[in-house]
VODREN-934236 format. One record per residue: residue number from 1; residue in three letters; chain; y, x, z of N, C-alpha, C, O in turn. Coordinates in nm, 4 decimals, padded with zeros to 6 digits. Atoms other than C-alpha are relative to their C-alpha. Layout:
<sites>
+------+-------+------+----------+----------+----------+----------+----------+----------+----------+----------+----------+----------+----------+----------+
! fido ! kolnu ! tise !       nY !       nX !       nZ !      caY !      caX !      caZ !       cY !       cX !       cZ !       oY !       oX !       oZ !
+------+-------+------+----------+----------+----------+----------+----------+----------+----------+----------+----------+----------+----------+----------+
!  NUM !   ALA !    A !        Y !        X !        Z !        Y !        X !        Z !        Y !        X !        Z !        Y !        X !        Z !
...
+------+-------+------+----------+----------+----------+----------+----------+----------+----------+----------+----------+----------+----------+----------+
</sites>
This chain:
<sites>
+------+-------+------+----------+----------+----------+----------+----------+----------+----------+----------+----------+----------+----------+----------+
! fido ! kolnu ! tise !       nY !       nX !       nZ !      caY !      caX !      caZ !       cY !       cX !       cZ !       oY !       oX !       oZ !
+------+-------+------+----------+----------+----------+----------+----------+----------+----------+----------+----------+----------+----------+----------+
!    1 !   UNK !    A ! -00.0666 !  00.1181 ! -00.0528 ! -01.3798 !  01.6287 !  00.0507 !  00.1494 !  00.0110 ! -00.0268 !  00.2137 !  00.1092 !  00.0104 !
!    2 !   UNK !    A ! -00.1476 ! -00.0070 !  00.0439 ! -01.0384 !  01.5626 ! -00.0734 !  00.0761 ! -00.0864 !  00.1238 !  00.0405 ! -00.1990 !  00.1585 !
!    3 !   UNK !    A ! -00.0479 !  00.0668 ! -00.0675 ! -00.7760 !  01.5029 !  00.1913 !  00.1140 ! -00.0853 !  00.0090 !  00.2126 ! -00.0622 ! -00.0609 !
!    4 !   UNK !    A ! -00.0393 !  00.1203 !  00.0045 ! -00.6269 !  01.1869 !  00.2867 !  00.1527 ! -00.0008 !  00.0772 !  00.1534 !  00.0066 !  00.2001 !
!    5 !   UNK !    A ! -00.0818 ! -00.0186 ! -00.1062 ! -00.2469 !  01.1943 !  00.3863 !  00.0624 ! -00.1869 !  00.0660 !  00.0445 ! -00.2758 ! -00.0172 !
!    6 !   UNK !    A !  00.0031 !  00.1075 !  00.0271 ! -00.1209 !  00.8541 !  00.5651 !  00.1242 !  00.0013 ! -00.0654 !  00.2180 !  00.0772 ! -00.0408 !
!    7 !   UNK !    A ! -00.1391 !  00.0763 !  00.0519 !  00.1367 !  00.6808 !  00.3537 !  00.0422 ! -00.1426 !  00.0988 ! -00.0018 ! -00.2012 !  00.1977 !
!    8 !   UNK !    A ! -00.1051 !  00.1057 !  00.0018 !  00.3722 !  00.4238 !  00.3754 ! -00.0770 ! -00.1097 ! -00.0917 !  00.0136 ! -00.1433 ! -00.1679 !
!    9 !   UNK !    A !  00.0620 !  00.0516 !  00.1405 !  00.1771 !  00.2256 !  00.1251 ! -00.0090 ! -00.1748 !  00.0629 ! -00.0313 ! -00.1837 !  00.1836 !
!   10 !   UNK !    A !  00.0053 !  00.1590 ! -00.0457 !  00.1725 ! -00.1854 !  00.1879 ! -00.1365 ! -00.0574 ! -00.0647 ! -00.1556 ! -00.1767 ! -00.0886 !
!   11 !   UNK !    A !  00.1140 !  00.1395 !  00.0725 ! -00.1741 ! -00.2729 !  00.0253 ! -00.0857 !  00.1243 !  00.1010 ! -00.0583 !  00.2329 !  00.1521 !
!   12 !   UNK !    A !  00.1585 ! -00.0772 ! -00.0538 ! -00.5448 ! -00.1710 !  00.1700 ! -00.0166 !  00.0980 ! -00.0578 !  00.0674 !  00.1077 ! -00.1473 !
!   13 !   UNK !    A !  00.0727 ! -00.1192 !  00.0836 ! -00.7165 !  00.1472 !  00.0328 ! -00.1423 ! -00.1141 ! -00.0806 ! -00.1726 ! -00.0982 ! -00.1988 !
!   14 !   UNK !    A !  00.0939 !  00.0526 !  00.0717 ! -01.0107 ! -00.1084 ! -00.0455 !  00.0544 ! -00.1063 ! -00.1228 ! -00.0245 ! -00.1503 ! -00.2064 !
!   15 !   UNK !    A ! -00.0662 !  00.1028 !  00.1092 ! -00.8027 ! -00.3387 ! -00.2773 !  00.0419 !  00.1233 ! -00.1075 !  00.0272 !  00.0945 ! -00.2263 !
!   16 !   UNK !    A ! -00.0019 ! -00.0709 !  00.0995 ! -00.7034 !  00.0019 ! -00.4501 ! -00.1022 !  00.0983 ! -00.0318 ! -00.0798 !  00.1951 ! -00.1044 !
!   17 !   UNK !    A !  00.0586 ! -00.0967 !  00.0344 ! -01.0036 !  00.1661 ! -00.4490 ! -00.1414 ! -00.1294 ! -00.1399 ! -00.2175 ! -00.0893 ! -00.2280 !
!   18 !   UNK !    A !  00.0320 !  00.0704 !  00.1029 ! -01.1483 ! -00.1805 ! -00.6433 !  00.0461 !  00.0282 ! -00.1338 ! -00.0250 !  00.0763 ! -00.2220 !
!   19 !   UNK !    A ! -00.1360 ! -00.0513 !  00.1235 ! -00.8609 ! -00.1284 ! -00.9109 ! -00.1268 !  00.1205 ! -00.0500 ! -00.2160 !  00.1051 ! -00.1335 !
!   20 !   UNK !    A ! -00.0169 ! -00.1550 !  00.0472 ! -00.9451 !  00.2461 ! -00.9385 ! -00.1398 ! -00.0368 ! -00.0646 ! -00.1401 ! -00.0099 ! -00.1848 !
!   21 !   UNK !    A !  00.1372 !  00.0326 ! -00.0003 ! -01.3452 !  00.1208 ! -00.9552 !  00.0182 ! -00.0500 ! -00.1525 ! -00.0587 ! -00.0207 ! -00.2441 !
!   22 !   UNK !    A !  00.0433 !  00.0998 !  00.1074 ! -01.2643 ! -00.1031 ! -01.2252 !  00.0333 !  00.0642 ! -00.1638 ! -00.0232 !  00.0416 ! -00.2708 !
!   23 !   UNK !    A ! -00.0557 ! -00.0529 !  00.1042 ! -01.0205 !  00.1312 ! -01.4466 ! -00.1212 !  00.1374 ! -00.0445 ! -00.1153 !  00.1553 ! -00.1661 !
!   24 !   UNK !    A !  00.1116 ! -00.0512 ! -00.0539 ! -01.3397 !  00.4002 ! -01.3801 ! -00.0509 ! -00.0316 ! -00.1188 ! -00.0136 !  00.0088 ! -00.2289 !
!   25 !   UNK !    A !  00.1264 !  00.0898 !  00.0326 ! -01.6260 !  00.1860 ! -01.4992 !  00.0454 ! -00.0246 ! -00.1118 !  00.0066 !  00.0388 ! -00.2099 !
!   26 !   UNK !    A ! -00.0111 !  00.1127 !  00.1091 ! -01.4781 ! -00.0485 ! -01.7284 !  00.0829 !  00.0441 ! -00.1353 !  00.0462 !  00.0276 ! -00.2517 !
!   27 !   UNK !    A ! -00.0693 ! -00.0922 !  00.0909 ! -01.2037 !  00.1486 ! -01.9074 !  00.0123 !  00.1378 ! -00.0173 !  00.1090 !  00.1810 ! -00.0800 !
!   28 !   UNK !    A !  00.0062 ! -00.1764 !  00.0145 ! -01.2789 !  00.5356 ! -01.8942 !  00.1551 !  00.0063 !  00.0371 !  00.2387 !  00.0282 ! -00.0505 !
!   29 !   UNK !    A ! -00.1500 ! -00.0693 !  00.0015 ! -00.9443 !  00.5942 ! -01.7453 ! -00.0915 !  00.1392 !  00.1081 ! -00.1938 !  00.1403 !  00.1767 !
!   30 !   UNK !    A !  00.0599 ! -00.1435 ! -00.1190 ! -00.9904 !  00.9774 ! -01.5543 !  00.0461 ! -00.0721 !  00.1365 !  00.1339 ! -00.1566 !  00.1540 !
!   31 !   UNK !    A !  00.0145 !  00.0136 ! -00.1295 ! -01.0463 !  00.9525 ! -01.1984 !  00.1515 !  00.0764 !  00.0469 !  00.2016 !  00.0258 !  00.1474 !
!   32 !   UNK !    A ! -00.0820 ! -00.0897 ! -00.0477 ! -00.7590 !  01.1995 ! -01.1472 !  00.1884 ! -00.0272 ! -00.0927 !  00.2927 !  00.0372 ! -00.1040 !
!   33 !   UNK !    A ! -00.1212 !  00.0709 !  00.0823 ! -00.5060 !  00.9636 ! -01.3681 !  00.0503 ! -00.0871 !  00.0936 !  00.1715 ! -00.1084 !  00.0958 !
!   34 !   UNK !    A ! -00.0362 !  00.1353 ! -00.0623 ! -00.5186 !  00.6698 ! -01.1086 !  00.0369 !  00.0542 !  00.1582 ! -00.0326 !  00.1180 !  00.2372 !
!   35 !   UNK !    A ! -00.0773 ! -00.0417 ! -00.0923 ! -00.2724 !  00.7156 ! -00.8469 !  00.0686 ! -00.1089 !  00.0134 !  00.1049 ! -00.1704 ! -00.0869 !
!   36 !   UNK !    A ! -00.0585 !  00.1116 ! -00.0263 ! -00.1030 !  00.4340 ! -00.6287 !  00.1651 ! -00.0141 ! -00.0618 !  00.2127 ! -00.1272 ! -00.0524 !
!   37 !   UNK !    A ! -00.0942 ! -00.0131 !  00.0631 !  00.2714 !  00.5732 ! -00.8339 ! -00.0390 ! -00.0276 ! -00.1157 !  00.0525 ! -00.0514 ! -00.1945 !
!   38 !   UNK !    A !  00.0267 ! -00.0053 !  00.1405 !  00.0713 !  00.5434 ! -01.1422 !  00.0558 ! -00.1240 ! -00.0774 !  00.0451 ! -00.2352 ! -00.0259 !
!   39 !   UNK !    A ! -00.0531 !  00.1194 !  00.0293 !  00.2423 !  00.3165 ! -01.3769 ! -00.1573 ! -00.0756 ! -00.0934 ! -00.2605 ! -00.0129 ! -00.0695 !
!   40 !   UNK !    A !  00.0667 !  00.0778 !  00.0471 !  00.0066 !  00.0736 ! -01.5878 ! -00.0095 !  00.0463 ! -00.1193 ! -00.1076 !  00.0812 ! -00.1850 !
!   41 !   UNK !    A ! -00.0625 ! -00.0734 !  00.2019 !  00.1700 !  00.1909 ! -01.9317 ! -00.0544 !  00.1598 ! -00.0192 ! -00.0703 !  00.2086 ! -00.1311 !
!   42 !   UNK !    A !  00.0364 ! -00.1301 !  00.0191 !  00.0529 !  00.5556 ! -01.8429 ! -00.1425 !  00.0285 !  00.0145 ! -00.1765 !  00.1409 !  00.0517 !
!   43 !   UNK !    A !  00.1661 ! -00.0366 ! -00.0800 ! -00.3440 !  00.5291 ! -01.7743 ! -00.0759 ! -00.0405 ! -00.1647 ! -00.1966 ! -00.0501 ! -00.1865 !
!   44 !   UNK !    A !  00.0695 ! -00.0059 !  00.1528 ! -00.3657 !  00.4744 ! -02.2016 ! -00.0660 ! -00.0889 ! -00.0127 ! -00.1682 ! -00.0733 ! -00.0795 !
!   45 !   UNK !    A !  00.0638 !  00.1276 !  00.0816 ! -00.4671 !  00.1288 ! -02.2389 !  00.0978 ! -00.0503 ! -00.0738 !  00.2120 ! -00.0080 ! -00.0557 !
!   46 !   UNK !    A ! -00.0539 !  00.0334 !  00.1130 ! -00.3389 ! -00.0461 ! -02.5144 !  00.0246 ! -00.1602 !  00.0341 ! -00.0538 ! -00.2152 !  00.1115 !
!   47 !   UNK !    A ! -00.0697 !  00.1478 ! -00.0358 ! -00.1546 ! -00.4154 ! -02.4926 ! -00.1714 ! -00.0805 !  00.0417 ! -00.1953 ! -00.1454 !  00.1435 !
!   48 !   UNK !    A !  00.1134 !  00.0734 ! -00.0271 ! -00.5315 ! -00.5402 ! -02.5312 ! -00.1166 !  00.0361 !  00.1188 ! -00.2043 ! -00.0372 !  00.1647 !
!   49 !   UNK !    A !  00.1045 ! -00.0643 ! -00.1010 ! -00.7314 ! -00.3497 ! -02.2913 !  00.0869 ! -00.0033 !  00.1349 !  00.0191 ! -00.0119 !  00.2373 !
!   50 !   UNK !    A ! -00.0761 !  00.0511 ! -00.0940 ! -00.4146 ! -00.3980 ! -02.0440 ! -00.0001 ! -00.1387 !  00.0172 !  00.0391 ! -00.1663 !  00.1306 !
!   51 !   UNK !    A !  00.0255 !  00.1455 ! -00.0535 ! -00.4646 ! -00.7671 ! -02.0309 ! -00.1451 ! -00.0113 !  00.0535 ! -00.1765 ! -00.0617 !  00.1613 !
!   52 !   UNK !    A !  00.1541 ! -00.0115 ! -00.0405 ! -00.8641 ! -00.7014 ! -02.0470 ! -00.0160 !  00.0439 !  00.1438 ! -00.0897 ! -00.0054 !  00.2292 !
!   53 !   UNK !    A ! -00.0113 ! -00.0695 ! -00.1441 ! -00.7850 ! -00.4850 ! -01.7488 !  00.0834 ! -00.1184 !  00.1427 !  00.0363 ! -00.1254 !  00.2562 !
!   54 !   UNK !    A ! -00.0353 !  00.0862 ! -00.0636 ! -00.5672 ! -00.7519 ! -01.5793 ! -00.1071 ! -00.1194 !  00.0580 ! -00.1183 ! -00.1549 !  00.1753 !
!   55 !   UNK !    A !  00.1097 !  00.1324 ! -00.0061 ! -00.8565 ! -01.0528 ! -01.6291 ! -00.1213 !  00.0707 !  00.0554 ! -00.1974 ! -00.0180 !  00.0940 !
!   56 !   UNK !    A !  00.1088 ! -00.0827 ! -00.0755 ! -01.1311 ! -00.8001 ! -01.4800 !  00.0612 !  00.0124 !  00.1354 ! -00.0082 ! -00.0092 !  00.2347 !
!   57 !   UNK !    A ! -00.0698 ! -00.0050 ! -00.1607 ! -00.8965 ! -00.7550 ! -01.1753 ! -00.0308 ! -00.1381 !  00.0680 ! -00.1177 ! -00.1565 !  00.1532 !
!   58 !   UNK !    A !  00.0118 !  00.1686 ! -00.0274 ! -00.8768 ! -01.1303 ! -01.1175 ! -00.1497 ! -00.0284 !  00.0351 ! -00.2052 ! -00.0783 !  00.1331 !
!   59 !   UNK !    A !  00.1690 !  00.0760 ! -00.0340 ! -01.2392 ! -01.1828 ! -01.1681 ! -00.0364 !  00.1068 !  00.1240 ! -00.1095 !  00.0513 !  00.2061 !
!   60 !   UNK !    A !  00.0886 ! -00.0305 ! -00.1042 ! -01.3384 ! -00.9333 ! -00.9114 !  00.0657 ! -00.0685 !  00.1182 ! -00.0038 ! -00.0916 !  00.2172 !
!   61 !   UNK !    A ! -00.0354 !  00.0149 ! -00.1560 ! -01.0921 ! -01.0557 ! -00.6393 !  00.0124 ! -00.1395 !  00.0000 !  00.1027 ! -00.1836 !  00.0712 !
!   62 !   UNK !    A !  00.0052 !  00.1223 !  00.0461 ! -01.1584 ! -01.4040 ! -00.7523 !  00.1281 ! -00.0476 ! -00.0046 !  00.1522 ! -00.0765 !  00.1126 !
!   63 !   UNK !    A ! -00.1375 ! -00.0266 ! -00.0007 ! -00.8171 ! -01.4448 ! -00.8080 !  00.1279 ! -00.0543 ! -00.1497 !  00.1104 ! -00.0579 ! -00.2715 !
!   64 !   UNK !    A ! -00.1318 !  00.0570 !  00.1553 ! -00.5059 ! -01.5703 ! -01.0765 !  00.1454 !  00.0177 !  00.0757 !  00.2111 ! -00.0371 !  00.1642 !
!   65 !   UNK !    A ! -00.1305 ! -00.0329 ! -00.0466 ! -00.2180 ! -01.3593 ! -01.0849 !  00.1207 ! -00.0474 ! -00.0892 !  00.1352 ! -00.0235 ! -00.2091 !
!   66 !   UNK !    A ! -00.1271 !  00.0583 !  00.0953 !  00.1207 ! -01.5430 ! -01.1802 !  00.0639 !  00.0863 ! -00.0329 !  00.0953 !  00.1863 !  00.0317 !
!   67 !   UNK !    A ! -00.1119 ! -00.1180 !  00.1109 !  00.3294 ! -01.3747 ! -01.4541 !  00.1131 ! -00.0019 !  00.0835 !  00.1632 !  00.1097 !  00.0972 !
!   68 !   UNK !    A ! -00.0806 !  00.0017 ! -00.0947 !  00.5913 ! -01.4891 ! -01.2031 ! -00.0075 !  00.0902 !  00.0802 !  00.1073 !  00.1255 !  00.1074 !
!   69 !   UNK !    A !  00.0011 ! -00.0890 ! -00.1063 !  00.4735 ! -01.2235 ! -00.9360 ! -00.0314 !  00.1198 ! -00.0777 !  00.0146 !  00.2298 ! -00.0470 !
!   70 !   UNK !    A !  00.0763 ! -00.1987 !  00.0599 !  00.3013 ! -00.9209 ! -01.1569 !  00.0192 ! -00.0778 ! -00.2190 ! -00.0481 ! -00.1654 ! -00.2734 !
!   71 !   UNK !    A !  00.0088 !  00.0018 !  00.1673 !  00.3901 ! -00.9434 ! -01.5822 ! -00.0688 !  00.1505 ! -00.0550 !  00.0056 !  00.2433 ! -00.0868 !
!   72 !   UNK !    A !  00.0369 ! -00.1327 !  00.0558 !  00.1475 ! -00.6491 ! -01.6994 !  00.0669 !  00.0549 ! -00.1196 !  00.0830 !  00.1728 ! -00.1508 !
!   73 !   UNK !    A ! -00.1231 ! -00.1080 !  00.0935 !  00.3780 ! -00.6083 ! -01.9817 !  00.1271 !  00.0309 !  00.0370 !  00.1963 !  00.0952 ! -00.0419 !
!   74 !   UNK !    A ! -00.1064 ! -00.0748 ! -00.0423 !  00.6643 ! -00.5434 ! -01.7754 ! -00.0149 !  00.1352 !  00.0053 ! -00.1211 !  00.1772 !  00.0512 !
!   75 !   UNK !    A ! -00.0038 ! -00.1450 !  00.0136 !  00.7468 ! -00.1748 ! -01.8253 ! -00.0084 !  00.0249 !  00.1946 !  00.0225 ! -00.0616 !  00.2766 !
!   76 !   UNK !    A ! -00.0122 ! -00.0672 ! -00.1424 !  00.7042 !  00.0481 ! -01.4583 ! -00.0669 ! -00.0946 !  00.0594 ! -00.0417 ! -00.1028 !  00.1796 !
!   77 !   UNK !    A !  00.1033 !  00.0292 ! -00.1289 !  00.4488 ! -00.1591 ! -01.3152 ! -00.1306 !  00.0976 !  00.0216 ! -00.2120 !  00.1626 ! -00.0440 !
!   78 !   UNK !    A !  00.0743 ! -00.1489 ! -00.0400 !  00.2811 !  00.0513 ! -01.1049 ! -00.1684 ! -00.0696 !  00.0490 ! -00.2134 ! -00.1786 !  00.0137 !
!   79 !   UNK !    A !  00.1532 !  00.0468 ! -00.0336 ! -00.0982 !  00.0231 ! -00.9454 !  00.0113 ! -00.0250 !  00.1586 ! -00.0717 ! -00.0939 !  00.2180 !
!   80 !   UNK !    A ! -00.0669 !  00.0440 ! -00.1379 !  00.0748 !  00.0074 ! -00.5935 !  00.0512 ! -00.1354 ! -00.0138 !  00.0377 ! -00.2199 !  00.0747 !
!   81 !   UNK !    A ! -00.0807 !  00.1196 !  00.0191 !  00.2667 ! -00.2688 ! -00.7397 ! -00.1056 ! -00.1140 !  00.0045 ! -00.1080 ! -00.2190 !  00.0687 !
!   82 !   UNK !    A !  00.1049 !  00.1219 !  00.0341 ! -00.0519 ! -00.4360 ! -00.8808 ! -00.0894 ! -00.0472 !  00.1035 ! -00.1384 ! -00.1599 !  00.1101 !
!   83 !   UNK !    A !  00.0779 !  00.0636 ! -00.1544 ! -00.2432 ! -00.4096 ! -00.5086 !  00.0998 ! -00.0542 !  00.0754 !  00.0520 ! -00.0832 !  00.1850 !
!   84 !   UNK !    A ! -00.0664 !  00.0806 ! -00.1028 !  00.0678 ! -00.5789 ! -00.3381 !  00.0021 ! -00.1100 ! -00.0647 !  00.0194 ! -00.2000 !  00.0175 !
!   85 !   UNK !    A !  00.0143 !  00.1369 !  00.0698 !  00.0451 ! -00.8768 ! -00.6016 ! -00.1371 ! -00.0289 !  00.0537 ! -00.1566 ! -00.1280 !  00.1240 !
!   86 !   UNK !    A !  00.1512 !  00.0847 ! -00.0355 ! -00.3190 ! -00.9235 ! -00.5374 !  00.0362 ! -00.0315 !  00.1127 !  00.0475 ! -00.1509 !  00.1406 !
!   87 !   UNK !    A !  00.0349 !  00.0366 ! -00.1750 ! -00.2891 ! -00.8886 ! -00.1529 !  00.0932 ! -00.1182 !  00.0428 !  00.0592 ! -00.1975 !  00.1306 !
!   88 !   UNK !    A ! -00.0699 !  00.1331 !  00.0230 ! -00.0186 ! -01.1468 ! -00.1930 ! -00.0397 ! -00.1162 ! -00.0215 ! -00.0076 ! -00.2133 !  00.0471 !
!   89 !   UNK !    A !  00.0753 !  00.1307 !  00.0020 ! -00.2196 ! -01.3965 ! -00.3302 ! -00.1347 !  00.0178 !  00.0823 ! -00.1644 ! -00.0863 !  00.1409 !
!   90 !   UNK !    A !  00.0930 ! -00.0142 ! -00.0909 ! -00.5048 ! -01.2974 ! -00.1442 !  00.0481 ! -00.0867 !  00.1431 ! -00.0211 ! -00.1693 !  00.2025 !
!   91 !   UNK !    A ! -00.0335 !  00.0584 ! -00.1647 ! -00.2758 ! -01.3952 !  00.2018 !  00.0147 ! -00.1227 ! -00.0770 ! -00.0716 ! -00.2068 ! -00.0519 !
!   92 !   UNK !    A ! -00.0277 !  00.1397 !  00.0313 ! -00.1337 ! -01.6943 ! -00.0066 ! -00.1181 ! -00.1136 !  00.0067 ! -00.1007 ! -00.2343 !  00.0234 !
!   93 !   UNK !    A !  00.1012 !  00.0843 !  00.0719 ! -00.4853 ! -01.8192 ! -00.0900 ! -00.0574 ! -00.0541 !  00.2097 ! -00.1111 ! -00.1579 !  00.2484 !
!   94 !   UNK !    A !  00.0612 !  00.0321 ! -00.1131 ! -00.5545 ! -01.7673 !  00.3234 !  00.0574 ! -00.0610 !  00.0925 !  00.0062 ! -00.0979 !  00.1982 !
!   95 !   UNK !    A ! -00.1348 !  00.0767 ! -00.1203 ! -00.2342 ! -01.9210 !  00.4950 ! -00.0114 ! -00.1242 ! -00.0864 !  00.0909 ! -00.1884 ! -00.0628 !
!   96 !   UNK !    A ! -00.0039 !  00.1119 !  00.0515 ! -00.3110 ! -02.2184 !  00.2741 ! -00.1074 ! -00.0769 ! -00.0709 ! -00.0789 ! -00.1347 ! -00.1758 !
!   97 !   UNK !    A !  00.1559 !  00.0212 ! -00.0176 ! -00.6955 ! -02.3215 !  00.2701 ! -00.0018 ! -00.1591 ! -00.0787 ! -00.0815 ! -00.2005 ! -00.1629 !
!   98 !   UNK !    A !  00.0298 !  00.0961 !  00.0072 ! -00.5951 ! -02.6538 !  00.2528 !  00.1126 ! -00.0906 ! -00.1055 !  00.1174 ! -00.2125 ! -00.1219 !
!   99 !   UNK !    A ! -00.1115 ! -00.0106 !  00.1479 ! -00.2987 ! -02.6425 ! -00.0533 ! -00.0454 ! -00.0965 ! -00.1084 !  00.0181 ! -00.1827 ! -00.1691 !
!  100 !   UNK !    A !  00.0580 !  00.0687 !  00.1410 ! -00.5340 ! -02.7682 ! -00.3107 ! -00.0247 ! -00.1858 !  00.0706 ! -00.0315 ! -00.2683 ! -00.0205 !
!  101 !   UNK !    A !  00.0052 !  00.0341 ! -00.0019 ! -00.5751 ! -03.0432 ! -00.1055 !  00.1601 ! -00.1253 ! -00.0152 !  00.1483 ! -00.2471 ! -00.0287 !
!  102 !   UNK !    A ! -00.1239 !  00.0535 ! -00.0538 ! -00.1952 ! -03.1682 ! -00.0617 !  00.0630 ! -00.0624 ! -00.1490 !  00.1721 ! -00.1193 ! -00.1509 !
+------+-------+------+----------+----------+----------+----------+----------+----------+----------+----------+----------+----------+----------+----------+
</sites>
């Protein structure tokens, strides 16, 4: 059992343990690469498999992240960074139910 210290951290463990699930599964990144400091640019995907990786995020958290809040080709985005963009639109999508209607 590997232990758990608490952080400071502003997103869920389940919003980054999706992420980690997806880089895992979908892109062979090592289990022992993905870390909430980890930047995006360092887990060895390539411009195309970093967008692939972006549009797999989205689809699991049903979700569309604006280049305005998260640009995956910005250099130093981290995977901390990328669970406070989701959880962002995640609240956005829930403080405003009725948006699409207005």
């Amino acid at each position: 059992m590997s232990s758990s210290s608490s952080s400071s951290s502003s997103f869920s463990p389940p919003v980054f343990n999706t992420i980690a699930a997806i880089l895992v599964n979908q892109f062979d990144v090592a289990p022992d690469a993905i870390a909430p400091d980890a930047a995006l640019s360092e887990l060895g995907l390539d411009s195309l498999s970093l967008m692939e990786f972006v549009f797999a995020v989205e689809d699991a958290f049903h979700l569309r992240l604006p280049e305005d809040r998260l640009d995956p080709r910005e250099a130093g985005i981290t995977l901390g960074r990328l669970c406070e963009a989701i959880e962002a639109e995640i609240d956005c999508k829930l403080e405003s139910p009725m948006a699409a209607q207005a």
